[in-house]
C-alpha positions as a printed Julia matrix, in Angstrom:
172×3 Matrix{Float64}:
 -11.02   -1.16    6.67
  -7.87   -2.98    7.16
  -8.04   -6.62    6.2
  -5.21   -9.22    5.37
  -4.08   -9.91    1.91
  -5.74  -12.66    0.22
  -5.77  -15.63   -2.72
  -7.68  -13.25   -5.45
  -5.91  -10.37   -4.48
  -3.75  -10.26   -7.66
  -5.71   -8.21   -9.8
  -6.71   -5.43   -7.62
  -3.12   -5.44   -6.45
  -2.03   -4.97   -9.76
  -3.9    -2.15  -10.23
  -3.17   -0.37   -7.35
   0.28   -0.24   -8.5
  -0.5     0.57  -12.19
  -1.91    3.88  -12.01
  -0.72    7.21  -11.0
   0.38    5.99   -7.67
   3.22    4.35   -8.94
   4.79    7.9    -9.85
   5.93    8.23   -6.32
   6.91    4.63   -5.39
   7.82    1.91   -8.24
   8.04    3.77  -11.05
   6.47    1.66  -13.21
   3.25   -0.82  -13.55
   3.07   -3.89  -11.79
   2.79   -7.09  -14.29
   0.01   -9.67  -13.34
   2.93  -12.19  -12.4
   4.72   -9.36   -9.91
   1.15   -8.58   -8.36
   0.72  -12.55   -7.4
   4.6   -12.67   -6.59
   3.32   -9.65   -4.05
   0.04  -11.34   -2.4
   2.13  -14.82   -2.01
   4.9   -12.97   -0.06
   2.59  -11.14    2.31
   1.07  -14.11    3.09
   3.86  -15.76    3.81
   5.27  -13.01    5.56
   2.2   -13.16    8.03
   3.42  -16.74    9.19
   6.62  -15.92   10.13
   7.41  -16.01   13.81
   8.8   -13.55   14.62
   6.99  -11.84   12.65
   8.92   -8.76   10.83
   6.75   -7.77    8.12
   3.0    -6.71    8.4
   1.12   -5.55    5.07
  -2.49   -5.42    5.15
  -4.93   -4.48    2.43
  -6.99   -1.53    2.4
 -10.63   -1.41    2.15
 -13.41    0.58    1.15
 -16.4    -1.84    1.71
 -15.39   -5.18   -0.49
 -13.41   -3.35   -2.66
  -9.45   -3.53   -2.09
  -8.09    0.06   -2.52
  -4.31    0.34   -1.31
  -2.07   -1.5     0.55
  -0.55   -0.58    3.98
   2.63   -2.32    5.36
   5.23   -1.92    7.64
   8.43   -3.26    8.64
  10.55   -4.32   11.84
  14.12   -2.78   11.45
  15.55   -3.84   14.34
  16.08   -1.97   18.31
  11.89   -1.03   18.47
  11.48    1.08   15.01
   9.59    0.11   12.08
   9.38    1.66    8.95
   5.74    2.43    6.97
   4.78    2.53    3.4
   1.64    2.55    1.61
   0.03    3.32   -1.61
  -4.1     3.87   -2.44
  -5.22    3.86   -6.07
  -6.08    7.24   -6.91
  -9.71    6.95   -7.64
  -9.18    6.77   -4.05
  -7.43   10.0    -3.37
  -8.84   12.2    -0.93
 -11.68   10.06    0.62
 -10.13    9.67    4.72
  -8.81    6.09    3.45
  -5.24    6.54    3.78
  -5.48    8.46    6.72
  -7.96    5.63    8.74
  -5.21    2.94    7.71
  -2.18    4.7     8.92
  -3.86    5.1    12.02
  -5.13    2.04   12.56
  -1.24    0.29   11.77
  -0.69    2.65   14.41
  -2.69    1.53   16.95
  -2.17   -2.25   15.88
   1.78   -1.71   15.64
   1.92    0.08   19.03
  -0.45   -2.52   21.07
   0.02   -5.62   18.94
   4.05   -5.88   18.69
   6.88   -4.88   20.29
   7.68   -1.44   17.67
   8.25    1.96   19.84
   8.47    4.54   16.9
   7.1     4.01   13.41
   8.72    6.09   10.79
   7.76    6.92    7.09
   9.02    9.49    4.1
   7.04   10.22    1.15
   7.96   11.61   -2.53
   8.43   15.24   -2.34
   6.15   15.64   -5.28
   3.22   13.93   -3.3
   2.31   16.73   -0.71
  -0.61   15.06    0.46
   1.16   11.7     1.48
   3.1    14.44    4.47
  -0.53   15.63    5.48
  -1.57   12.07    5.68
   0.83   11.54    8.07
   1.0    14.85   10.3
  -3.33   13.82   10.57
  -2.51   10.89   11.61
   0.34   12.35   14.23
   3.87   11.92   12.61
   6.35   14.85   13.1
   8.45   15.83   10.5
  12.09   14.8    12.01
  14.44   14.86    8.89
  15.38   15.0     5.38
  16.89   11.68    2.99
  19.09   12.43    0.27
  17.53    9.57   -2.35
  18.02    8.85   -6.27
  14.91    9.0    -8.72
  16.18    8.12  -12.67
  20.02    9.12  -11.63
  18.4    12.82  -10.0
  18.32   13.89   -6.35
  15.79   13.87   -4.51
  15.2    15.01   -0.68
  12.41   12.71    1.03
  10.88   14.36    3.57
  10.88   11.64    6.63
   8.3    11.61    9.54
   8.15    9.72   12.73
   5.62    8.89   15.4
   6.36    7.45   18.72
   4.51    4.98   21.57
   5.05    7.23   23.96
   4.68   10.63   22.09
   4.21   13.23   24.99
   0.57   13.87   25.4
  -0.83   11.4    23.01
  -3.09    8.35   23.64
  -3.94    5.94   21.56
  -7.52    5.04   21.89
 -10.03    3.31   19.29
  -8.08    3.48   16.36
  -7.25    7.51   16.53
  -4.04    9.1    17.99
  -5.3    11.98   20.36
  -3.32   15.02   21.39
């Protein structure tokens, strides 16, 4: 499901951050030119040692459906974003990718707690996130178009009490 960005990635890029999905993270459509800008920078991202970036596409057989990425900020937390084109809403995808960037960032690199906020209008980003074992921990005061907004920001940890992380899943 999760699979790295690649050369002819552009277009699919591009359209995963061109439809409704972009109402809780951009804004506005990604151009062609911003889309390649995107793929190029991942890429080179993934050749950096040490590495601080990690974005990986997701995958629903050969098709590209969202992109999943986190981000090393320093003393063992990371922060997590993603975004699914929403003909692919509701399907298990987003859900399967967080948890498997949880798995890979928690056995694969050095990150102890992975933390992630979502648009307040975009319930079902939170329930993606308490499936996939985040708590709720806080609140973040943000700006949309000059407004307030409160993000609602959720956090997992290595060594959650009671959890294992086995095959992919996080297990209570």
């Amino acid at each position: 499901m999760l699979r790295d960005l690649v050369p002819g990635d552009d277009l699919a890029v591009q359209r995963i951050y061109s439809g409704a999905s972009v109402t809780f993270t951009r804004g506005r459509p990604m151009t062609i030119a911003e889309a390649t800008a995107y793929v190029t920078t991942a890429r080179t991202q993934a050749r950096v040692s040490p590495r601080a970036r990690w974005c990986f596409g997701v995958a629903a057989g050969e098709d590209l459906v969202g992109v999943i990425k986190f981000r090393d900020r320093g003393a063992g937390h990371a922060t997590l974003g993603y975004i699914l084109r929403e003909d692919s809403w509701g399907r298990g995808y987003c859900t399967a990718a967080v948890r498997q960037v949880i798995t890979y960032a928690f056995t694969a690199t050095h990150v102890d707690r992975l933390s992630a906020k979502h648009h307040p209008d975009n319930p079902a980003s939170g329930r993606v996130l308490a499936k996939a074992g985040f708590t709720r921990t806080t609140d973040l005061q943000g700006q949309v178009d000059g407004a307030p907004v409160t993000y609602p920001v959720y956090e997992i940890h290595r060594t959650r009490a009671g959890a294992t992380i086995s095959a992919g899943v996080v297990r209570d």
